[in-house]
N, C-alpha and C positions, 0 to 999 in steps of 0.2 A: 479459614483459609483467606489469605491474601490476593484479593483481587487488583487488576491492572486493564486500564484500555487500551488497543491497538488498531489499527483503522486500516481497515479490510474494503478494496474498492471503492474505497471514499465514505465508508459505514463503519463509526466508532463501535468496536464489539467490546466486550467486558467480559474477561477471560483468566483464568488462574495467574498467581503471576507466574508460573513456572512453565504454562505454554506461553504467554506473553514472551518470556526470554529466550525459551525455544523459536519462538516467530524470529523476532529479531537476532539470532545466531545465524539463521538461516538466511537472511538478507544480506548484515555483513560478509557474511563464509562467501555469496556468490559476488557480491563487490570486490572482495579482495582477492577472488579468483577470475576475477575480470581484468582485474587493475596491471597481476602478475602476467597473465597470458599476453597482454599489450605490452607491455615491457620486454617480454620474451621476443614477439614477432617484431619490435623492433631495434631490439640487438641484433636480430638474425636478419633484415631487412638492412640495415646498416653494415653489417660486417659482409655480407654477398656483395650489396652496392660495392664497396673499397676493394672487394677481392677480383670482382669483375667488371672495375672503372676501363681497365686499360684494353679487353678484350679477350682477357687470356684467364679463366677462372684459378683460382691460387687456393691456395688453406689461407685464414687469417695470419695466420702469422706471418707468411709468404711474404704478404701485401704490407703487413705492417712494416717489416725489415727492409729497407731497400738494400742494403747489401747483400743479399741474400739470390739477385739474380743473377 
């Protein structure tokens, strides 16, 4: 079996490589579920700001259109 290091609390372990990959799936998977969630909160933090600049909360699109009032 092919073995692989990956560094656990600052401690090089030596580990199949197919839990090796496994480790590192699971790091990516919550980075890029990090990365999305902040992207998310600020579209939604952006689109509220523009909807509710003027005082008067609107749908997005309200706000985008001004002829729309």
């Amino acid at each position: 079996m092919a073995k692989d290091v990956i560094t656990v609390d600052g401690k090089e372990a030596v580990v199949r490589e197919d839990a090796a990959k496994a480790y590192r799936f699971v790091h990516w998977g919550v980075i890029t579920a990090a990365i999305g969630l902040a992207i998310i909160a600020i579209l939604f933090i952006t689109l509220f700001w523009r909807a509710a600049s003027d005082g008067k909360v609107e749908s997005p699109a309200q706000a985008a259109n001004s002829n729309s009032r």
